[in-house]
Structure formats: C-alpha cells, structure tokens
KEFI-505304 format. One record per residue (C-alpha): x, y, z; residue in three letters; residue number from 0. Coordinates in Angstrom, 2 decimals, m for minus. Layout:
BEGIN
{atom {X,Y,Z},'ala',NUM},
...
// end
This chain:
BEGIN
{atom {134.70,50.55,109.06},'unk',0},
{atom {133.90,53.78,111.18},'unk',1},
{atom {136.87,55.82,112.64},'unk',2},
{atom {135.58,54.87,116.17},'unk',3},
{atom {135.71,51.09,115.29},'unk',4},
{atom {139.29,51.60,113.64},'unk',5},
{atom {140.29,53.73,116.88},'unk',6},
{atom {139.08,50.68,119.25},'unk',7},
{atom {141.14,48.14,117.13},'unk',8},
{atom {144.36,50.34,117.00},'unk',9},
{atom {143.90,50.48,121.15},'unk',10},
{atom {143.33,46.66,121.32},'unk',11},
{atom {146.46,45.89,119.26},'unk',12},
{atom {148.69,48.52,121.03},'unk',13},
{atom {147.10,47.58,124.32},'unk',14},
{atom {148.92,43.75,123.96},'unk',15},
{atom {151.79,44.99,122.44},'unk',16},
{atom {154.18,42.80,120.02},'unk',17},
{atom {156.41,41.37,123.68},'unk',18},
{atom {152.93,39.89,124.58},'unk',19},
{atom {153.11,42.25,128.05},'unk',20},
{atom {149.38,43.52,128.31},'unk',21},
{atom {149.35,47.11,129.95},'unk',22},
{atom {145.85,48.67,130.98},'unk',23},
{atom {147.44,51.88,132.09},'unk',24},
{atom {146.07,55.54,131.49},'unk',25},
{atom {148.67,55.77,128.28},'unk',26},
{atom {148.34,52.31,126.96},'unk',27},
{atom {147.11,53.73,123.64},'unk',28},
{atom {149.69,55.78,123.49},'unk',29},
{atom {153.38,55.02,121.26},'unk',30},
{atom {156.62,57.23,122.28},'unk',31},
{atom {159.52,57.42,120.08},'unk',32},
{atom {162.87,58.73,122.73},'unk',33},
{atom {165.29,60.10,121.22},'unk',34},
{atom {166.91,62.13,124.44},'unk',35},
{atom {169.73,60.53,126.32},'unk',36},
{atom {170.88,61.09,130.12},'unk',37},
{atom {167.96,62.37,132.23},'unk',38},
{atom {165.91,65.46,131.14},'unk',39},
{atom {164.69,63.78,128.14},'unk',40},
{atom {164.61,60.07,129.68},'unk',41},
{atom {163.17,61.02,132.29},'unk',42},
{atom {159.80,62.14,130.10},'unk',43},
{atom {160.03,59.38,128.86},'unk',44},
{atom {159.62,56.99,131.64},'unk',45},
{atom {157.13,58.93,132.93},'unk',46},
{atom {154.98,57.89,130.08},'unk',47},
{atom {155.85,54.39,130.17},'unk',48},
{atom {155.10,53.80,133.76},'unk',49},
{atom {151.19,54.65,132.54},'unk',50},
{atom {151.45,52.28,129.76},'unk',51},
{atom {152.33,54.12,126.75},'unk',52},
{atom {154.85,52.24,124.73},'unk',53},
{atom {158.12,53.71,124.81},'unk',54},
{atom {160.70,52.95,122.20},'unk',55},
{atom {164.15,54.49,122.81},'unk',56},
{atom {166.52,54.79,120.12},'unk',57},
{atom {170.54,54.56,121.17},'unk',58},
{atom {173.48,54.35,119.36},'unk',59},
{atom {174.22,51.84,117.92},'unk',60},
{atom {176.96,49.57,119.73},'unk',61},
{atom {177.26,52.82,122.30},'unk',62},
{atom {173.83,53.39,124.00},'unk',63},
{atom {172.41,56.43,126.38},'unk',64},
{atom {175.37,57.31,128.88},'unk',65},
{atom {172.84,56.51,131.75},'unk',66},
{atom {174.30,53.00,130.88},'unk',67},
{atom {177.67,53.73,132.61},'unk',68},
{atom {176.25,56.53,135.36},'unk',69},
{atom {175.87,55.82,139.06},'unk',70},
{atom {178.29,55.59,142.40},'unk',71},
{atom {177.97,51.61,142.25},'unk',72},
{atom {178.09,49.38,139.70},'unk',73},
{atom {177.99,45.87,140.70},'unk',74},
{atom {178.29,42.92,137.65},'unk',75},
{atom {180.19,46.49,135.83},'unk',76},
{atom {176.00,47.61,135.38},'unk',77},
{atom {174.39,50.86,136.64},'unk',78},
{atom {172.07,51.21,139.01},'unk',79},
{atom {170.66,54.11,137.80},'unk',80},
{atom {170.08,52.86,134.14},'unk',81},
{atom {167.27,49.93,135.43},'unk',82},
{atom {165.16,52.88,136.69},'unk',83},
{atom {165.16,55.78,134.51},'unk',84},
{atom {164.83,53.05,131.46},'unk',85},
{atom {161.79,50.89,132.85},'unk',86},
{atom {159.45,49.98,131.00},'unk',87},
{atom {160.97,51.38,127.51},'unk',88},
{atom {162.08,49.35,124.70},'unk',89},
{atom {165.53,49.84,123.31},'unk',90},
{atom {166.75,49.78,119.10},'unk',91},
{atom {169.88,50.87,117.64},'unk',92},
{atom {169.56,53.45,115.01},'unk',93},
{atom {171.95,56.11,113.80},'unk',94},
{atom {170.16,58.98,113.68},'unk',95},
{atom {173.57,61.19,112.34},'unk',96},
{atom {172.95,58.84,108.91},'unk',97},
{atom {170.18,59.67,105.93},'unk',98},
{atom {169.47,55.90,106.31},'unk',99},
{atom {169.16,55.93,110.19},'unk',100},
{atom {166.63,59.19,110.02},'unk',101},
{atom {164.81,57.25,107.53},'unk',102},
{atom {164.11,54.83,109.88},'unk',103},
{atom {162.76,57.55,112.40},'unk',104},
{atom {160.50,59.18,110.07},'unk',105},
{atom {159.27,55.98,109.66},'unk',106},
{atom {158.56,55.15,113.33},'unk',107},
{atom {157.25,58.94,113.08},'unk',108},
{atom {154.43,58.06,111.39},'unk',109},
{atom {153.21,55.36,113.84},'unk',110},
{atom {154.30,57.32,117.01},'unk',111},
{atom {152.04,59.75,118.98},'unk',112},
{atom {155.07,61.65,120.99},'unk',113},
{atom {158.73,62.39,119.98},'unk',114},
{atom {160.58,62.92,122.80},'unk',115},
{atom {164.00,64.64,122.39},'unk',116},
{atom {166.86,66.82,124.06},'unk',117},
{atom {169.72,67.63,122.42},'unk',118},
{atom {170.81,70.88,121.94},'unk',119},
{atom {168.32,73.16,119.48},'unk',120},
{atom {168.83,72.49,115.98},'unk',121},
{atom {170.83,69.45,115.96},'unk',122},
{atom {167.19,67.47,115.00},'unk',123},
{atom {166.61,70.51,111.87},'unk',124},
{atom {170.67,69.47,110.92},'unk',125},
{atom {169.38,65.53,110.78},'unk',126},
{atom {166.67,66.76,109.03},'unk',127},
{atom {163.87,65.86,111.84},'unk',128},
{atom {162.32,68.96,112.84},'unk',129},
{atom {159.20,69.38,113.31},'unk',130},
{atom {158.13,70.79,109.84},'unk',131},
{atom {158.99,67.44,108.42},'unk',132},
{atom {157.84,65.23,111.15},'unk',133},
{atom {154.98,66.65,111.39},'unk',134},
{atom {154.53,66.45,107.40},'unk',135},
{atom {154.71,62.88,107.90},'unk',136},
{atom {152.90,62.69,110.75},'unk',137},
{atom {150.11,66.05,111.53},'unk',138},
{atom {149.03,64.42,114.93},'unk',139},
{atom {152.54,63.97,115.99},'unk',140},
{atom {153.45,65.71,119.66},'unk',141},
{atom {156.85,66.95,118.99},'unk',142},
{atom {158.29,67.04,123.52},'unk',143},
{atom {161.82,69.18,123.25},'unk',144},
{atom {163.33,69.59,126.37},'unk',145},
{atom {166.23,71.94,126.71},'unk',146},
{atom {168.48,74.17,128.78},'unk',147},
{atom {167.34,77.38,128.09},'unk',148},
{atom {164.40,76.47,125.09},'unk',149},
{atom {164.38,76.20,121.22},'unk',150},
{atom {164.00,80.39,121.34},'unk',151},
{atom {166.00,83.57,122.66},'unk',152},
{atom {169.11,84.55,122.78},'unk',153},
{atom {170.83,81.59,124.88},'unk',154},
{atom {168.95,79.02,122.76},'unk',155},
{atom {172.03,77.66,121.05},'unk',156},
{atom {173.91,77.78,124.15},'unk',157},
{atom {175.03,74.44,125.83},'unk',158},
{atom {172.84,73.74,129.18},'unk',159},
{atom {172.35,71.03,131.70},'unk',160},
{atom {170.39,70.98,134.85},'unk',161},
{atom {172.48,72.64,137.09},'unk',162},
{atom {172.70,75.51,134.84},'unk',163},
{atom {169.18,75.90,135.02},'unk',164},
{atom {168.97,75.12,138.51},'unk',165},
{atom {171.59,78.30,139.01},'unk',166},
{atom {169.76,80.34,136.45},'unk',167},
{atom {166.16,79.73,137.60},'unk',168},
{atom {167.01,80.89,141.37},'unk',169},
{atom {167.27,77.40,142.98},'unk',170},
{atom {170.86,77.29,143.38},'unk',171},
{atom {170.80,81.03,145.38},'unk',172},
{atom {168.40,79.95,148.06},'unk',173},
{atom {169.83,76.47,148.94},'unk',174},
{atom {171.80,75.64,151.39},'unk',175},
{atom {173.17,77.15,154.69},'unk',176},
{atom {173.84,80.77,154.80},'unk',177},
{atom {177.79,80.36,155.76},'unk',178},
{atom {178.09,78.51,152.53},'unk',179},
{atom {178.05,79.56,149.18},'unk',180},
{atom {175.20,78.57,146.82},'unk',181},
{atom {174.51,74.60,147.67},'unk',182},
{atom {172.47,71.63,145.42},'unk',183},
{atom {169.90,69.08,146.29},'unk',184},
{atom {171.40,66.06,146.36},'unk',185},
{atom {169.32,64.84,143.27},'unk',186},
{atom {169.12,66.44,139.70},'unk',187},
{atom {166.21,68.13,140.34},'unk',188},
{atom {166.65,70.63,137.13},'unk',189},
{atom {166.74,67.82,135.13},'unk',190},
{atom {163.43,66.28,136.72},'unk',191},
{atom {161.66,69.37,137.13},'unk',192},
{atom {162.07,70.03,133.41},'unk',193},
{atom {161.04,66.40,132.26},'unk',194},
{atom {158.17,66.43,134.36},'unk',195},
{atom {156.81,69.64,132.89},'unk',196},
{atom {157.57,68.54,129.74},'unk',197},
{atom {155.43,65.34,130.48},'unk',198},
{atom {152.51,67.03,131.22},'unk',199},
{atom {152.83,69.78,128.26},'unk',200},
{atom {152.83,66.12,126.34},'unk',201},
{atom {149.56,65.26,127.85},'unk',202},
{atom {147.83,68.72,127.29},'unk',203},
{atom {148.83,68.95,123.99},'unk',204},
{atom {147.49,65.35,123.28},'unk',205},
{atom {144.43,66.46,124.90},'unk',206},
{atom {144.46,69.71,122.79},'unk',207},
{atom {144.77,66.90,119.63},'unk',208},
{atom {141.41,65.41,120.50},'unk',209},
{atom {139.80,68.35,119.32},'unk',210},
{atom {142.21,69.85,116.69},'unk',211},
{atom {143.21,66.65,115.27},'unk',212},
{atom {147.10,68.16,115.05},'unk',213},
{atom {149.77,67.93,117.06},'unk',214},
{atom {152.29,70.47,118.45},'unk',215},
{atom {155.42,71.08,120.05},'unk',216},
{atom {156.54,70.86,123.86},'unk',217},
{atom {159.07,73.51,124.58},'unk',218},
{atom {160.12,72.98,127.86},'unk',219},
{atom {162.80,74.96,129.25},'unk',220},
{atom {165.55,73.71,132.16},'unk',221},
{atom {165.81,77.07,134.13},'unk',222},
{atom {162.53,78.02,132.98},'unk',223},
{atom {161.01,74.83,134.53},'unk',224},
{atom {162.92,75.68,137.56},'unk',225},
{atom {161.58,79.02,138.14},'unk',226},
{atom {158.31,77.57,138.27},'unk',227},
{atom {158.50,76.01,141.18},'unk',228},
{atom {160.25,78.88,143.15},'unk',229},
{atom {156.89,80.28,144.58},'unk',230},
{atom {156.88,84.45,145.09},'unk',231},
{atom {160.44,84.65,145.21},'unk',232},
{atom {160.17,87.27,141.58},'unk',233},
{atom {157.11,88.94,142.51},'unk',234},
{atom {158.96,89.78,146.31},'unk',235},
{atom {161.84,91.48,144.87},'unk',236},
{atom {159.33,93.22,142.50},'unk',237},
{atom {157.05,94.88,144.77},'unk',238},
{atom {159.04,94.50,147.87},'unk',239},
{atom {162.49,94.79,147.26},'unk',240},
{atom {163.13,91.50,149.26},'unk',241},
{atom {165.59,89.13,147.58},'unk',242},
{atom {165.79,85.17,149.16},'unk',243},
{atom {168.64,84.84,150.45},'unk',244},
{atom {170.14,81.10,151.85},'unk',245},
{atom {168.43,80.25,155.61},'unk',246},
{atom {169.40,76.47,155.91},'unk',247},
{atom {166.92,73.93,157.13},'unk',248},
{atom {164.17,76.72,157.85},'unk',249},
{atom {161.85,79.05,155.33},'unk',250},
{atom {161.61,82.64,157.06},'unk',251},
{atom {158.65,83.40,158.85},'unk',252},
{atom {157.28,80.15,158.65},'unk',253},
{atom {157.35,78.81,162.26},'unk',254},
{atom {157.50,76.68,163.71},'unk',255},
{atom {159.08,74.54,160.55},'unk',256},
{atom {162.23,72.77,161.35},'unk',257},
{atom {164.16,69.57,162.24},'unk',258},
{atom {164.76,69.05,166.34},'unk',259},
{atom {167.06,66.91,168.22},'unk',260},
{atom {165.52,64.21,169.95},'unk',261},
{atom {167.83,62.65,173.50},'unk',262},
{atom {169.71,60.26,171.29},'unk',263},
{atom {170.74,63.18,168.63},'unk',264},
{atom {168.45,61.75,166.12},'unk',265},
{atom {166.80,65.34,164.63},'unk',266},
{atom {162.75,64.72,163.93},'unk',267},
{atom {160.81,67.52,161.09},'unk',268},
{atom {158.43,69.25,162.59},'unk',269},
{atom {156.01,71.24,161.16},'unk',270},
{atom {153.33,73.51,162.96},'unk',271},
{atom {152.98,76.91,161.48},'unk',272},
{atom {149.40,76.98,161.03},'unk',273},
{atom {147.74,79.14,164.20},'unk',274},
{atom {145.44,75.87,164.84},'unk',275},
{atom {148.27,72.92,164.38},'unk',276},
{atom {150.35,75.27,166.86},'unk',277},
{atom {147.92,75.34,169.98},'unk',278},
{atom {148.12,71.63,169.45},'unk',279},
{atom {152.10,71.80,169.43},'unk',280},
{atom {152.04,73.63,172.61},'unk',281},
{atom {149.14,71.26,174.09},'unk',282},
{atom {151.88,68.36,173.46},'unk',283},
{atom {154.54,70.28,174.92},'unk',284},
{atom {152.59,70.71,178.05},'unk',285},
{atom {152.66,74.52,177.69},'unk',286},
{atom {148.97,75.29,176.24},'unk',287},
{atom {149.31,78.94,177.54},'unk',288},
{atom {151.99,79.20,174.55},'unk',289},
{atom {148.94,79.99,171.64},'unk',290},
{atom {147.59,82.74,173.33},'unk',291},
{atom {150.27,84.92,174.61},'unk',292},
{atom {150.56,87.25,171.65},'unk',293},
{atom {154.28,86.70,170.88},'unk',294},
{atom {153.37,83.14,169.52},'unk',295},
{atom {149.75,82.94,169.02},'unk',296},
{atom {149.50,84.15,165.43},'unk',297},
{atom {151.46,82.89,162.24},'unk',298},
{atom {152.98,86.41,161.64},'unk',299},
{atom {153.97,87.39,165.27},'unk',300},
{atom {155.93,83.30,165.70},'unk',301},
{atom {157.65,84.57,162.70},'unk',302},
{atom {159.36,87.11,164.10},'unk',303},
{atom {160.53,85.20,167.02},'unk',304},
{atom {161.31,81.89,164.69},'unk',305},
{atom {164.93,81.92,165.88},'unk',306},
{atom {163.69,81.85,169.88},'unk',307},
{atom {160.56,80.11,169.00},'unk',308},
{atom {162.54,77.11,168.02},'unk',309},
{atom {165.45,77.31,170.88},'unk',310},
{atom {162.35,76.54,173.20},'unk',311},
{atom {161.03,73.62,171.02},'unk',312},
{atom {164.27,72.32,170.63},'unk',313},
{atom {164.94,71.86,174.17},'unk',314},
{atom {161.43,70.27,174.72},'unk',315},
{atom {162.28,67.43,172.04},'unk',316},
{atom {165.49,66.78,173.50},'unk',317},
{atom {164.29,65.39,176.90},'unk',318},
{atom {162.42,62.17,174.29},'unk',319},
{atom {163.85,59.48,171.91},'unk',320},
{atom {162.47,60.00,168.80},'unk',321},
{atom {159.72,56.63,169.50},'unk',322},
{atom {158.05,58.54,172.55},'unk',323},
{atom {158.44,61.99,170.83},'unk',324},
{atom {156.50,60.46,167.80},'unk',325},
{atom {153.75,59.01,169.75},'unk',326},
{atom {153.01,62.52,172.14},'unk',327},
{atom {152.57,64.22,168.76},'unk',328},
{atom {150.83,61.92,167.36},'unk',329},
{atom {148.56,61.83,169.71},'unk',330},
{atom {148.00,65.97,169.70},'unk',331},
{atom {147.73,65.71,165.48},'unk',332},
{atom {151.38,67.72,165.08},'unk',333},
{atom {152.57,66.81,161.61},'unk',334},
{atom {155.70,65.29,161.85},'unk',335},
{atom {158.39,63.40,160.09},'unk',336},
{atom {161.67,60.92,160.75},'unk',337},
{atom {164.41,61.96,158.27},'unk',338},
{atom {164.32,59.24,155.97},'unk',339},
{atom {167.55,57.08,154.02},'unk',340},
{atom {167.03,54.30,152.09},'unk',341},
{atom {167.20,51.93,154.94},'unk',342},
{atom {164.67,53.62,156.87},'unk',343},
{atom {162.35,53.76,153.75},'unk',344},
{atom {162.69,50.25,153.19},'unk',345},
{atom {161.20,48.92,156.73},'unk',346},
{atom {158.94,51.48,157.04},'unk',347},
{atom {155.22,50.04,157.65},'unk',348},
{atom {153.65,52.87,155.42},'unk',349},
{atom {156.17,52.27,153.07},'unk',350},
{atom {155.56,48.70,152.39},'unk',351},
{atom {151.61,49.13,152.97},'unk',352},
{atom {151.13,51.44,149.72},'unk',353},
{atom {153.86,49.29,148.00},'unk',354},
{atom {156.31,52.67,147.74},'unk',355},
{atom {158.69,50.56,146.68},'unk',356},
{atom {159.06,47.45,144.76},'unk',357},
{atom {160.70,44.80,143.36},'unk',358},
{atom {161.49,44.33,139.93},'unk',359},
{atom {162.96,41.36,137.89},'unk',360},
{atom {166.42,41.68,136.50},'unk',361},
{atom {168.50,39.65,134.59},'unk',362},
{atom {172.00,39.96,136.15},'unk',363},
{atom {170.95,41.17,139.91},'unk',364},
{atom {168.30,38.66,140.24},'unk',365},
{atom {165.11,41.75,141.31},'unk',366},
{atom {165.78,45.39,141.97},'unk',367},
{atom {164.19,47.56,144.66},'unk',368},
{atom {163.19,50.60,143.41},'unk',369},
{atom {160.13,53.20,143.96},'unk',370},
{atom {157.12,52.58,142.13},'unk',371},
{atom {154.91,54.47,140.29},'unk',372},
{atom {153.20,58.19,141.36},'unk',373},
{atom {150.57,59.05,141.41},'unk',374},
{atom {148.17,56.11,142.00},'unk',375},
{atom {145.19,55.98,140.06},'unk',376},
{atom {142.04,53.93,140.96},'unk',377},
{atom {140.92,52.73,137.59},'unk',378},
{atom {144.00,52.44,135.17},'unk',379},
{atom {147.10,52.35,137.42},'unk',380},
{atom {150.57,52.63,135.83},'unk',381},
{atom {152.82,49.48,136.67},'unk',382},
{atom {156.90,48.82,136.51},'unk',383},
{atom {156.67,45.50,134.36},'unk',384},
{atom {160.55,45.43,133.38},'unk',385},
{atom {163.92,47.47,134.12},'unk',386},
{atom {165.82,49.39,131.95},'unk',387},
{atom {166.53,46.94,128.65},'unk',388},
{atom {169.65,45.36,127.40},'unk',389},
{atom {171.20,47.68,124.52},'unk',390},
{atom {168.82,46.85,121.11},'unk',391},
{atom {167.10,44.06,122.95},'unk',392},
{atom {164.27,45.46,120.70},'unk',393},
{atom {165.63,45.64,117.40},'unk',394},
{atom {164.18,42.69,116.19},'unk',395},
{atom {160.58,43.32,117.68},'unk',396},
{atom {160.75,46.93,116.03},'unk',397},
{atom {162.06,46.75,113.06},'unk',398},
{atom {161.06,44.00,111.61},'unk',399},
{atom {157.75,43.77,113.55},'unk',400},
{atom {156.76,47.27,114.10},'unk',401},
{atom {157.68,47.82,110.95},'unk',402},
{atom {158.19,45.33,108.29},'unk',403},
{atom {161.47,45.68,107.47},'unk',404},
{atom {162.68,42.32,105.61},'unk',405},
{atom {165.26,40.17,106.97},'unk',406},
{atom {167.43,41.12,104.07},'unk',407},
{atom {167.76,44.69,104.12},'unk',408},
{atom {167.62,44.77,108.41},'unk',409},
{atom {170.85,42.57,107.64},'unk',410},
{atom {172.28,45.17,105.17},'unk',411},
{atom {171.66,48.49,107.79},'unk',412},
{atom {173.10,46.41,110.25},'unk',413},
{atom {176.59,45.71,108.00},'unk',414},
{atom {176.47,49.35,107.65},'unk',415},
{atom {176.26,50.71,111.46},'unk',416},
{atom {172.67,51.99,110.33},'unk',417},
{atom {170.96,49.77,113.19},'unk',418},
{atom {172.65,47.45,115.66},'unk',419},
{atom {172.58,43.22,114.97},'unk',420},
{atom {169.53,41.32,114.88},'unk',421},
{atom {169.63,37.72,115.87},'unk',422},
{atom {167.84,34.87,114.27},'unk',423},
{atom {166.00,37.07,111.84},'unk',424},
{atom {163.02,35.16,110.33},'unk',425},
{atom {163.71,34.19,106.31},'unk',426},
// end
C-alpha cells in the first residue's frame, strides 16, 4: 500500500468519524487533543472544530472546564456560554495530574495532529507531557501553548489571564473615554486575540509539516498577541515621541469617524475619512462646497478640525430618524452603521440572509441561537453540527473506540478517578 493510498484511507475514516457525523470541512483530516480550560485555550480549539477537525477535550473527571458554570444567565442551572465555546468538540474524563491519566494522553498523542494546551508553563513538563516526550511519541505532533506572557523570559512562570495581557500589550491604555481611567471591551478580547493567533500558528506549522514531516510548537503569547493588533502605536512613541492616549468613540485625525445622534437620540457610525467618501458625505448633507474649501477637503487638514468637523455633522443627522438618515447615505455611498445588540442582530435582513446566526440543537433548551462560523469558504465550509457536550459524553466513543481500551480495564480507571464512568460498556 503506497503512503498516498494509506493517507486517503486515514482521511476517509476520520472524515465519518466514530459518532457517524460526516464533516467535509477544510480540517476534517485533522484530530485535536484540548487540554486548555476557560477561553484562551478553548477558544483554539473551537476554532478548529468549526472547520471539521475533530476535537477531543479532556476535563476532569466528575469536575469539567469552568466554562461549564460561567455566564450572567443560566437557565435549567446550564451556561450559556459553555454551548458555544465547546461546539463541535467531544468531551472524556481523564486525570491528567495521575501517571495512569497521562498515559492515556500519550496515547491519544500518538493519533492526534494538534495538542492544544494553556496552563501555566511547566505544569505539562511536571505531568511529564512536554513536548520532548510528546513529540518522541509522536514527531508530527503540533504542540499549540497558549499563555500569558509565553513559555520564555523572565515573566514566563508568572500567573496571567487576558486582561493582564490586554493591560500589558497597550489595549487597556487607549480604551475608553479620556475622563476615565483605563476601560475594557466588553468581551475578552485578550483571551480571543491570543487563541486566534495561536490557531493560525497551528495551521502554519501544519503546513510547515507537509514538507518537514515534524511538528513544532505554537508559542503564543496573551499580551504579546495583543500588541499585535495595536497598529503604530510602538513605532509613534519611537520616532515621534507621541504616546496614545484614551479619545473615546473617535481615533485622532481620522475624520470624519464617529457615532451621531439621529432626531429620536438613536446615535448612527459614520465613517467618511477617505478625501473621496467625504465629497460624497457633504453631497448628502447638501453642502458639496464642504470638499473643496481647504479646511475639510483633505484627510490631514479634517483632522485638525475633527472636534468642529463633527459638531457640524452632528447637527445635520439630528434633523433625521435614523430610517431616512440611512437611506440619504445610502444613496450618496457613505459607509454607515446602526449600533447593533443582540436584538437588532437577530432581525436584521443581512443578518439572516448570510445565516450570521443560527440555530443549533440542544438537549435541555430545545435549539440555541448563536453566530456561525467565519470566515465562509466556497468549497469546504466549516459547520456548527452540535453544542458544547455533556461532561464525558465521549468517554465511551474514545476510549474504548478510539482506542481499544477493553471493557475491563476502562472499568478499573474509572474505580480509580483515572477516567470518568462509562455506561453499557460492550463485554
């Protein structure tokens, strides 16, 4: 049998996986072993199941990922956080503090493509699972480690969540209004940013395998993963002396870029900094004469005069409801946006034409709304097939089918706390 014919079997097998769910997604050759818990690590991880890649979390036994318990509302005593963050994966109860629980990940190890994982550095080397014996076991293996302040330097050991990093990689300073001290996004953005990046060091690095044949590791870094995203603000203070300071709803020198209040005190986003998207602003406003008089006509010169530049456009969108405002810039091509809430996203027309959001099956709510999957890809879409799983609703399916483990010594971990119960276990 030729390695190409043995590579087209293993994808056909993983492809209808052993819960009979066929996935044709980008990653649906592609097994995940997640070992993080919360959101920077989980958050990888769902990531890659939403493409298809098969996803196997391991929890404690009997206690689970704290996700389980986190959210504002908890209707049936379930989170509502917990279905999304956990789609797609597959859970099993394994003690990874216990020789006999690690045993049981080396063994998934060596049928696994990614290990995903973020505790703090060295806690896998003190279970014995870092990456010099993982990737003994397995040399393809893609070892994702996503951290506070990553697995080197001086504040490696140090304990770190995402709005450490946020504060550390310059977010924190720049947010909010300048009255108030340093503000947050109301999401965990640090957490994302660094899971995200950490997803798509996976994905280079298993492109890197195609033609190395070995794995590596993913060292992705909370703050680090944060400054990546924060644009010039390093190389300003560098060669400029300028440090960001907090401006509220605007970015300085980029106007017009704001929110306006429309008659009824709804505020609308618009956005028309670029020279060209401007003369159309002013067209709309009935004041074309606006782009050429040099105070406004160029993108440097409007930033100077943001402050009065936006006085005069807020008391243009005043005199509309936000309906007729929408229309008179649609009509002249000025982007703009309503400020969207969960309500509003959920009737939107857009919304429901791409299918932004969907609904997914659940056991004790009935179906969940939720967003889908991003980006959309023409040929081998990703797809939410299932919410977050029961706690070791896949013990059985992995251990014993995955991998062989007999009936008899499943039993035994299980008596021990090594794994959690397995029902009905074949003789």
């Amino acid at each position: 049998m030729t390695a190409v014919i043995a590579q087209a079997l293993l994808r056909d097998i993983r492809e209808t996986n052993m819960s009979g769910e066929t996935s044709t997604g980008a990653l649906s050759d592609i097994r995940v072993i997640e070992m993080g818990q919360l959101l920077a690590g989980p958050f990888c991880g769902q990531l890659l199941a939403d493409f298809g890649a098969e996803v196997i979390k391991i929890e404690a036994p009997g206690q689970g990922d704290p996700m389980r318990e986190w959210g504002r509302e908890k209707p049936h005593g379930k989170s509502l956080w917990w279905p999304v963050v956990a789609r797609n994966k597959k859970s099993v109860e394994v003690n990874a503090r216990e020789p006999a629980g690690q045993s049981i990940i080396k063994d998934l190890v060596a049928k696994a493509d990614i290990l995903i994982e973020n505790f703090r550095p060295g806690t896998m080397e003190k279970w014995g699972l870092g990456y010099d014996v993982l990737s003994a076991i397995n040399p393809r293996l893609v070892m994702i480690r996503v951290s506070g302040y990553g697995q080197t330097g001086p504040y490696a050991q140090k304990a770190g969540y995402g709005a450490i990093g946020e504060a550390m990689g310059g977010m924190r300073y720049v947010a909010g209004d300048p009255s108030h001290p340093p503000s947050r996004a109301g999401i965990s953005i640090g957490d994302t940013l660094a899971a995200t990046f950490a997803c798509l060091g996976g994905l280079m690095a298993l492109h890197a395998r195609e033609r190395t044949g070995r794995g590596q590791i993913v060292d992705s870094a909370i703050y680090e993963a944060v400054l990546a995203v924060m644009e010039n603000l390093v190389t300003e203070y560098d060669k400029a002396g300028y440090i960001r300071e907090r401006t509220g709803a605007i970015l300085p020198n980029i106007a017009p870029s704001n929110v306006y209040p429309t008659k009824s005190g709804v505020f609308v986003l618009i956005a028309a900094n670029q020279d060209t998207v401007f003369k159309r602003l002013a067209a709309a406003m009935g004041r074309p004469e606006m782009a050429e008089d040099p105070r406004y006509a160029t993108h440097t010169a409007r930033g100077q005069v943001q402050t009065e530049l936006d006085a005069i456009i807020s008391d243009w969108t005043a005199g509309y409801e936000r309906e007729e405002l929408g229309r008179i810039l649609d009509e002249h091509g000025v982007p703009r946006g309503d400020i969207f809430r969960a309500p509003e996203m959920l009737e939107d027309i857009h919304f429901k034409a791409r299918q932004a959001i969907i609904e997914v099956p659940h056991p004790a709510f009935g179906t969940l709304k939720m967003q889908n999957v991003a980006p959309k890809l023409s040929d081998t879409p990703g797809r939410v097939h299932r919410a977050g799983p029961e706690l070791g609703e896949h013990n059985r399916e992995i251990l014993e089918g995955l991998l062989g483990y007999r009936p008899d010594r499943i039993a035994e971990l299980a008596r021990l706390g090594i794994v959690g119960p397995v029902e009905a276990l074949a003789a």
